[in-house]
Structure formats: structure tokens, C-alpha cells
N, C-alpha and C positions, 0 to 999 in steps of 0.2 A: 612493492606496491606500484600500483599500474601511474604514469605524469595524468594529470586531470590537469594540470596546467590549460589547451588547448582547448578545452570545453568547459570550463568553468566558468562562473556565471561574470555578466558583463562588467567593468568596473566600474563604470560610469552611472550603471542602473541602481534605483533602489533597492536595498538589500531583502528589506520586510517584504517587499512587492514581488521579488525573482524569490523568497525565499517560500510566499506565498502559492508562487504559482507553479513549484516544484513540487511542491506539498498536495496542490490540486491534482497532478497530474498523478504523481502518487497511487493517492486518494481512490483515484478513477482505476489503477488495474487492481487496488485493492478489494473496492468495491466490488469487483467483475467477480473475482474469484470468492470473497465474501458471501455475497448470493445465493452464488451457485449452490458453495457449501453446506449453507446454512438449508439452501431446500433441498438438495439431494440428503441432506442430515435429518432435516424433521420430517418429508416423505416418507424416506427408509425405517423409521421410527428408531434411528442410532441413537446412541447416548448422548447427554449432553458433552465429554469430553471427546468423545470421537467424531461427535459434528463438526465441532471448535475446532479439533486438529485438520480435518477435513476442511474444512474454509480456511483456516490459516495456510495448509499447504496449497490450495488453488490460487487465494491471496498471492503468494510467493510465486507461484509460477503465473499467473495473469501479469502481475508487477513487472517482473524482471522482462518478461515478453513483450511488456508496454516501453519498459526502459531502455532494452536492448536495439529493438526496430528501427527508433529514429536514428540513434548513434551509427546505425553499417550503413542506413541511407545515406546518411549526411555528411560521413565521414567515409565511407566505402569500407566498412571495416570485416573481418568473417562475422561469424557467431560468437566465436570466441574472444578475439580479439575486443570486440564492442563489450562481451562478457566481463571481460576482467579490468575495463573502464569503467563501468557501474554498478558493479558486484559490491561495493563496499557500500555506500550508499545507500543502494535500494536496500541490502539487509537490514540493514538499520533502520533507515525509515520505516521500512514495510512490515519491520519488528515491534517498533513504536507503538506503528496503528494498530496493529493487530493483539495487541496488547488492550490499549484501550479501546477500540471494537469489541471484543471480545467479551470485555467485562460489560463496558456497557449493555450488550447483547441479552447477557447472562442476569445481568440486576433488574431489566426490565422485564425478561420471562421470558425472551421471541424463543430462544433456542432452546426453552421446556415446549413450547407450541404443541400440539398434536396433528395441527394443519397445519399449510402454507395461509389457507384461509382462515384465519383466526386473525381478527387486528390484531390480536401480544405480538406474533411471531414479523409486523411489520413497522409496529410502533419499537420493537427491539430496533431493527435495523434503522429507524427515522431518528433513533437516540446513538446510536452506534459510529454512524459515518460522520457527523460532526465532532463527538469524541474522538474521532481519528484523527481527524484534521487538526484540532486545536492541542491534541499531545503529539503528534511529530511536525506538528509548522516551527516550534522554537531548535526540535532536535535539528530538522533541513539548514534553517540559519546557519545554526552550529558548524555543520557538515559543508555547506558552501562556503563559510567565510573561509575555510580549512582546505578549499578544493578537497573535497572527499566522495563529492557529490557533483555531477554531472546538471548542466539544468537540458531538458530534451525540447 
């Protein structure tokens, strides 16, 4: 397992607050690849589980690509190296959200939609990304207080 020791969040900070805004950050490449999926899913007129998988895979790589960036900046590290710094982390988190994204997606109808242009298919996602956020902010906690989790 890769030390997180050197990037783990500050100790003097508030924990809710760094565990918050790890969760935000999150959040944001989740969202990115979320999106995507979700319209390249209900354009394509794909299935509902092959959208889902489709946005959860873009989810995972928009994520890690948001997590990975600032860690070789900031740290001067490869691709890899920065990789296997917050590999653990963002799976989890980004497994979290997309978990409760998903469903929430799924209960409100966005990702039966037949449009992009249909409200269901953005009122899903207006119920979706806060659902994310409020089921992986406690798992982040977790994951920081544990150094497991990088804050970028």
C-alpha cells in the first residue's frame, strides 16, 4: 500500500470541512464523466444498465484523471506514481457516489429519458449529484481520518 502519510489532510484543519471538500472535489470528476454517460446513454437510445455502466466507467476515469493531475503537479510525481497514491481512495469514493447516483438516476426516470431534452432525464441528475455527495462525504471522513485518501 502506497505511505499517504505526506498528503494527507492537514492536522490542524477541520476534519468535516477537508472531509467535505474532498468529497466536492470528487463529486466534480464524477459528475464530468456522469453526464457524459448518461447523454451519450439516452441519445444512443442504450439500455438502462448499459448507460449506468457507461457513466460509471467515464465517472471512474474523469475522477482518477481529476485526482491524479494535481498529485504529479504538486508533487512532481509520473502518472503512475501519483496513480497508486490515489488509487485507493478515489475507488472507493468514486464507488460510493456512483452507487448512489445511479440509483437516484434510476428512481427518478432521467436514465429511462428518450431525450437529453425531457426534464425526467435532468431532474434525474438534479436528484443524483447531491445523492452522491451526502453517501461518500461520511465514507471520505473515513478514508482521511485513515490516510487512504489523498485531499487534492
Amino acid at each position: 500500500m502506497a505511505d499517504h502519510s505526506h498528503h494527507a489532510h492537514s492536522h490542524g484543519a477541520n476534519p468535516i470541512i477537508t472531509s467535505a471538500q474532498a468529497t466536492w472535489h470528487c463529486l466534480t470528476g464524477c459528475v464530468i464523466g456522469e453526464t457524459l454517460g448518461l447523454i451519450i446513454g439516452v441519445t444512443l437510445g442504450l439500455g438502462v444498465w448499459t448507460t449506468m455502466g457507461l457513466a460509471t466507467g467515464l465517472s471512474y476515469i474523469s475522477g482518477f484523471t481529476l485526482g491524479v493531475l494535481p498529485v504529479m503537479r504538486r508533487e512532481k510525481r509520473s502518472f503512475w506514481q501519483a496513480l497508486q497514491i490515489i488509487w485507493i481512495g478515489e475507488a472507493v469514493s468514486i464507488g460510493v457516489m456512483e452507487i448512489a447516483m445511479n440509483a437516484a438516476d434510476y428512481y427518478m426516470g432521467g436514465v429511462n429519458a428518450g431525450s437529453v431534452f425531457e426534464p425526467v432525464f435532468w431532474y434525474g441528475l438534479a436528484v443524483a449529484i447531491p445523492a452522491g455527495f451526502v453517501a461518500a462525504w461520511p465514507v471520505n471522513w473515513w478514508l482521511l481520518q485513515r490516510n487512504l485518501k489523498a485531499c487534492h
